[in-house]
C-alpha positions in Angstrom: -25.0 69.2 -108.2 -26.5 66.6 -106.1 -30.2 66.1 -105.6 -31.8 64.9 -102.5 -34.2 62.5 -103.8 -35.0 60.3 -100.6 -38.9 60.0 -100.4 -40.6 59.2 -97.0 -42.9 56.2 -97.4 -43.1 56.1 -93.6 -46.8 58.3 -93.0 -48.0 56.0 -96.0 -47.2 52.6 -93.9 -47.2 54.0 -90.3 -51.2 54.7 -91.0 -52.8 52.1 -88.8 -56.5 53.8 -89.2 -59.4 51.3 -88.8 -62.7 51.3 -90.9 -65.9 50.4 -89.4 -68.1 48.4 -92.2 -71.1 48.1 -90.0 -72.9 50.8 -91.7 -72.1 49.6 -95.4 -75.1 48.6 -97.8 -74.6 46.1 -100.1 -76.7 46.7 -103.5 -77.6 43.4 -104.1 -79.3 43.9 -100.9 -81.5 47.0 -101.6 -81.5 46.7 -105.0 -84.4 44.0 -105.6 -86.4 46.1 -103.2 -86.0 49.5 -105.0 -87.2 47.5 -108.6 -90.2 46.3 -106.8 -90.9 50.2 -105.4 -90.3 51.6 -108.5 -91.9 48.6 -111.3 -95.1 47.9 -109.0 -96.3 51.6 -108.7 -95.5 52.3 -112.6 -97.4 49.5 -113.6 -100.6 49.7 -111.4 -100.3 53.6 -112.3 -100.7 52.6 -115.9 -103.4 50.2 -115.6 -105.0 52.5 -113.7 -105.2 55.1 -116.5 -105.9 52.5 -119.5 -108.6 50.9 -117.3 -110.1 53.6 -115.8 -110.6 55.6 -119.4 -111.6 52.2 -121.3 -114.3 51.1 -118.3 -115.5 54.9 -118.5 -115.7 54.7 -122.1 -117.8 51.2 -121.7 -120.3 53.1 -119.2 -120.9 55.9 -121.3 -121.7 53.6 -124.3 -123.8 51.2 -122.2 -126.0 54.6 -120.5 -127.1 55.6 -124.3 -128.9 52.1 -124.4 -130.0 52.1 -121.1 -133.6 51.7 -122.4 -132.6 48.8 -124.1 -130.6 47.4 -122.1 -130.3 43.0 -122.7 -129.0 40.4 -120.9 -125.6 40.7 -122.5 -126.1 44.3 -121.6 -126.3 43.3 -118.0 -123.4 40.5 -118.3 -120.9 43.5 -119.7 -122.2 46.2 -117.0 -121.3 43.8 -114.1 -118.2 42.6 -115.2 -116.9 46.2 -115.9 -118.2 47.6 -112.3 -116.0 44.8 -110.4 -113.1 46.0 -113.0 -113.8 49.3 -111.5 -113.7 48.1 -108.1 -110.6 46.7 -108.5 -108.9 49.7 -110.3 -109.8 52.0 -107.2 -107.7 50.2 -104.6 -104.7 49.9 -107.1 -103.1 53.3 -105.7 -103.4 51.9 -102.1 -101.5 48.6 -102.9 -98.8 51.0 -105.2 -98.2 53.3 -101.9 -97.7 50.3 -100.3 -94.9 49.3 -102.7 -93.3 52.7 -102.7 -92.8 53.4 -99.2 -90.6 52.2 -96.8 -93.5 52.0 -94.1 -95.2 49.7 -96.5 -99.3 49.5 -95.7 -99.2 52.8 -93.9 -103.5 53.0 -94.1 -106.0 51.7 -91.3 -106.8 48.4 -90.7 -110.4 48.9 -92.6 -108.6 49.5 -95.7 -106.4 46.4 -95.9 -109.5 44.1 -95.6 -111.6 46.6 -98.2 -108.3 46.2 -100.6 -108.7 42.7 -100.1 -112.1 41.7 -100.5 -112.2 43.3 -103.5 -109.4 41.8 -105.4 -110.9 38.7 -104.0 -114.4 39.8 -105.2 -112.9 40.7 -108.4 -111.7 37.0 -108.8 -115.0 35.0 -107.9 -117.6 37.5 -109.9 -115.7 37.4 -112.8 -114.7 33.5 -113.3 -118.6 32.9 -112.4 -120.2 35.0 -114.6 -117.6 33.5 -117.0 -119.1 30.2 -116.4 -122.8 31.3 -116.8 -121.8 32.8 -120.4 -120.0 29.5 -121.5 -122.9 27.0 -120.4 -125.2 29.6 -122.0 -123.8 29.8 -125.2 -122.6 25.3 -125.1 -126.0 25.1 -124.5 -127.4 27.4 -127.3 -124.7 25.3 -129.6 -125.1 21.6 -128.6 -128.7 21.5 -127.7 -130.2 24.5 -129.3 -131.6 25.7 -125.9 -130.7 29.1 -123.3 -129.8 29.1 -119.4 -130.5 32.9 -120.0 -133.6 34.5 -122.4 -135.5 37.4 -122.6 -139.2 35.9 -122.3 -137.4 34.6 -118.7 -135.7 37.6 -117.5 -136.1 35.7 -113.9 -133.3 33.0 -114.9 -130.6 35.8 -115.3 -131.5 37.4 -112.1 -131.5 34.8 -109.5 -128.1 33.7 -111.7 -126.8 37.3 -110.9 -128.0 36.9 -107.3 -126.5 33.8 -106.8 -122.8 35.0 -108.0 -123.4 37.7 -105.7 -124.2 35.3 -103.1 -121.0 33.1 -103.7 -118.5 35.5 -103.6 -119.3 37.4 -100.8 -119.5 34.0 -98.9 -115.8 32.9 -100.3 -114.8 36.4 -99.2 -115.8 36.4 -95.5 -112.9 34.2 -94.3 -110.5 36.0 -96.0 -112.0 39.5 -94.6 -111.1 38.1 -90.9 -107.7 36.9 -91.6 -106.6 39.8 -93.3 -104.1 42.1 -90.8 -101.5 44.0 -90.8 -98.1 42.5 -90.0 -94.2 43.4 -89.7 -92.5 42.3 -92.6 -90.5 39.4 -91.6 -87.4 40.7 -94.4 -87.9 43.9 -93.0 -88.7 44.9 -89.6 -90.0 48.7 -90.1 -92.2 47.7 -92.9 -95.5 46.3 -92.4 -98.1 44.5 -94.8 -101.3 43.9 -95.5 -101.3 39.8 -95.5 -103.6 37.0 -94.2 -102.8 35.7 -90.8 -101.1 32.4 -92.2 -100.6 31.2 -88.1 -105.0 30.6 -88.5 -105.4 26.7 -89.3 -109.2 28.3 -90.3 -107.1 30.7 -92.8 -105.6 27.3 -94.1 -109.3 25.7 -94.5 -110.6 28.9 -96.2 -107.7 28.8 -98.9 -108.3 25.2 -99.6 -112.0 26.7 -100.8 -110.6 29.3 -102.8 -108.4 26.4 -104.6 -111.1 24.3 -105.1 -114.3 26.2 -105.3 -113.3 29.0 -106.4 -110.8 28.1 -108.9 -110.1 24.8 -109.6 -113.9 23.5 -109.9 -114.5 26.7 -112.3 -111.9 26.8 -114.5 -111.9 23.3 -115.2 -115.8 24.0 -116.5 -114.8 27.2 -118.7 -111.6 24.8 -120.3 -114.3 21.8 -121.0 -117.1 24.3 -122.2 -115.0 25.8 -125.0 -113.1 22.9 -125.8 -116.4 21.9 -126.4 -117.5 24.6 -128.4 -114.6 24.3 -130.8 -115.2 20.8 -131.6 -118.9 21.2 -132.3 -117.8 24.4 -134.3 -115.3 22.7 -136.1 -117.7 19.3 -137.1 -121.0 21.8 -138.4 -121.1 25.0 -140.1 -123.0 27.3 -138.2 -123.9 30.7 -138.2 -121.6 33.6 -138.4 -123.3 35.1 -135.6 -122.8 31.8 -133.2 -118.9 32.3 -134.7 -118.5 35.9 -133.8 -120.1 35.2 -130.2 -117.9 32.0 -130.3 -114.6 34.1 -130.8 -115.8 36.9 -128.4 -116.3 34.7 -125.4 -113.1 32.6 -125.6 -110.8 35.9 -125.8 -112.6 37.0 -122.5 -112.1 33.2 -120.7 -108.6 32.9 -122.2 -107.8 36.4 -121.0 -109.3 35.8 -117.7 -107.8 32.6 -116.9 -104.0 34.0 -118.0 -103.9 36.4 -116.4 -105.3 35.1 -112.9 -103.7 31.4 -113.4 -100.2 32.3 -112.2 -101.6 34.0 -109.3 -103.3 30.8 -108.3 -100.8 28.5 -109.0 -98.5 30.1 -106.8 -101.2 30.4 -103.9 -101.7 26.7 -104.3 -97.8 26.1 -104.0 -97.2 28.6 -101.3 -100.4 26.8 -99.1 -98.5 23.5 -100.0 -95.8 24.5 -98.5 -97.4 26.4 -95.3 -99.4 22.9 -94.6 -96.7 20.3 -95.8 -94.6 18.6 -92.7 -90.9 19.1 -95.3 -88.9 21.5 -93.7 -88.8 24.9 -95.9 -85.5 26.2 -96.6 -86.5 29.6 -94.9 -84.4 32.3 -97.0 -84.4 31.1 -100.6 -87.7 29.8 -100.8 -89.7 32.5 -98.7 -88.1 35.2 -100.8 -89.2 33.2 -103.9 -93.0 32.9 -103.1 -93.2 36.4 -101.9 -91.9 37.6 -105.2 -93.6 35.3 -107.1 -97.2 36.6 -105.3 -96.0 40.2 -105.8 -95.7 39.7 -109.5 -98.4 37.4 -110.4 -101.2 39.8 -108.4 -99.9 42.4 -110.2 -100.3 40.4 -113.6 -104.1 39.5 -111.9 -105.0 43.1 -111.6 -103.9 43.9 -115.8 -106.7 41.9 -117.0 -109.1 45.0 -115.4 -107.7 47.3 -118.4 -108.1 44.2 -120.9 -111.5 43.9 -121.2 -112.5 46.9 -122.8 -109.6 46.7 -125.6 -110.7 43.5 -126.3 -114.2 44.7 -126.7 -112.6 47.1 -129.3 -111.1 44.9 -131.2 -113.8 42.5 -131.8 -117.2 43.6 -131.6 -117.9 46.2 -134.9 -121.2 47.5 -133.0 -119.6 48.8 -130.0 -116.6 50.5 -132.0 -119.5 52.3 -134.0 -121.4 53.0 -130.8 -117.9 54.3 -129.5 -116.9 56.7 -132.2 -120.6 58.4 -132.4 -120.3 59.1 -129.0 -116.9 60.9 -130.0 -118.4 62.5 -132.7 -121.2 63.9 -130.5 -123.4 61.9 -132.3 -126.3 59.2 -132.0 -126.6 56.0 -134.3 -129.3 53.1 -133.3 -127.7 50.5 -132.7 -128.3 46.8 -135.0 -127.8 44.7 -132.8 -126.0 43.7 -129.7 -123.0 45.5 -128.9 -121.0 42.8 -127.4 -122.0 40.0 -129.6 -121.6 37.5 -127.1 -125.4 35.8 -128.2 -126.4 35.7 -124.4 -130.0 35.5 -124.2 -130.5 36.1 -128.2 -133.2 33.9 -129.4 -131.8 34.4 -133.0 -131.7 31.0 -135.0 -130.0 30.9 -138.4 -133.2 31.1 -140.2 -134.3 34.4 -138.4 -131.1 35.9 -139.0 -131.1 34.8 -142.6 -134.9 36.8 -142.3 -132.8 39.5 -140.9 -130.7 39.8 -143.4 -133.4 39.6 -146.1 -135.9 42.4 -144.5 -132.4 44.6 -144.3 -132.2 43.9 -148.1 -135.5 44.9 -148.4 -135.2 48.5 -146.3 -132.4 49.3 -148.2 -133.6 49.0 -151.6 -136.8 51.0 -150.4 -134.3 53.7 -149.4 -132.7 53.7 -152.7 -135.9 54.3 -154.3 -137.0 57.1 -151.9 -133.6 58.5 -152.5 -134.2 58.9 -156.2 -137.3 59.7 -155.8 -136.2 63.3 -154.4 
């Protein structure tokens, strides 16, 4: 028996069919994009939530010693109300991320969105500033910027911040529109107009003014401070405060340095006559802004953690108002010292009239 076992190759090879690649995505391409769409929106969503329930939490304690309310009082309130500024326009920049429009929203928006973050920025390195010099001051020379016999001294420094940042601000209000996305044509974004040589002259205030001048005084101040606390043995009061403000400067300044650093590279480059190499290096600082305002806008849940963790008042404060309960409070909350005319010998007082209460206590106790 024979068996036929020819095969026919010939519609295999004969098939001359052509394939149009045109339409093909690459996912390198769209892949980076779709990270940034998904990461950006999880993480503001998150610091959204932890800021938003710690700042609350702040508020609430702050409104049962409303009647009492001190300078440090006053220092906490305003740094947590810009926190909450800022926290409000993070769903705006996160739909921005997510879509594929991009900055969808009015034109009023983008420049509310970013006077705030920029608001955020100048109100909280300055009062910063005010709380270091207070508390070098109160260490070095024994003396206050900020005291409650002159309540005048805080507010006109409190008017004055207010002042400064919304003039830092302005500039930055009229530059701010909303543009095609030069990687993207369909997408558009809420950026500064980088084509305005006056744009150029109001970021070289923000480097110096508003950043460089600044930090460089918080870095001197508590270098400052930790020599002088290192060389004398003072009170464990002036420690705690000591350890409480430094968490809140280094905090501050790590989490808004990288932003800064990269705006003062990026306006380097915008300004210098070198020839950018367009692709590589434009993709590089956009990312790199992306990122590092993201990282800008974490420190706005930080705060009140940190508050947590180190000052034992406001944790006790905190859990009686879980509790549904109401303790006075002995002492500051915040421990930061601002304004507190307490000297080691009154607080060694303190501690004696405490003594003193307590063992009267004792005896009424027994006494029933």
């Amino acid at each position: 028996m024979e068996m036929n076992m020819d095969v026919e190759l010939d519609g295999i090879f004969r098939s001359n069919t052509t394939y149009d690649y045109g339409d093909y995505e690459y996912k390198e391409d769209i892949e980076p994009r779709g990270s940034e769409a998904v990461l950006i929106p999880f993480l503001y969503s998150v610091v959204l939530v932890v800021g938003l329930l710690g700042n609350g939490l702040l508020l609430a304690v702050l409104s049962q010693k409303r009647r009492t309310c001190s300078i440090s009082d006053t220092f906490i309130l305003l740094l947590s109300v810009a926190d909450i500024l800022l926290l409000v326009m993070l769903p705006f920049w996160a739909v921005q991320a997510a879509q594929d429009c991009g900055w969808c929203l009015k034109i009023h928006l983008c420049k509310i969105s970013g006077a705030v973050f920029n608001i955020n920025f100048y109100f909280g390195i300055f009062l910063l500033v005010c709380i270091s010099l207070d508390h070098y001051l109160s260490i070095a020379h024994s003396t206050r910027l900020y005291s409650h016999k002159k309540p005048k001294s805080a507010r006109i420094s409190f008017l004055l911040v207010w002042l400064f940042s919304l003039l830092l601000i302005i500039p930055n209000w009229d530059f701010l529109v909303i543009k095609a996305d030069p990687e993207a044509e369909e997408k558009t974004l809420c950026i500064p107009n980088y084509f305005s040589k006056l744009n150029l002259v109001s970021r070289l205030f923000h480097h110096i003014l508003g950043f460089l001048l600044p930090a460089v005084v918080l870095i001197v101040c508590c270098s400052c401070i930790l020599l002088m606390l290192q060389r004398s043995s003072k009170s464990l009061q002036k420690q705690r405060a000591t350890m409480v403000i430094l968490a809140l400067v280094w905090i501050f300044l790590l989490c808004w340095m990288p932003y800064n650093i990269t705006l003062i590279v990026d306006t380097f480059m915008r300004t210098s006559k070198v020839p950018q190499e367009t692709t590589n290096s434009k993709t590089f600082l956009k990312t790199a802004l992306l990122v590092t305002t993201a990282l800008a806008c974490v420190h706005a849940c930080l705060r009140p953690l940190l508050y947590l963790s180190l000052c034992g008042n406001f944790r006790k404060q905190l859990l009686a108002l879980l509790r549904c309960t109401r303790i006075e409070s002995e002492g500051s909350l915040w421990e930061l010292g601002v304004g507190e005319e307490a000297l080691p010998a009154e607080s060694h007082g303190g501690e004696e009239m405490k003594q003193m209460t307590s063992v009267e206590h004792q005896v009424q106790s027994a006494q029933c």
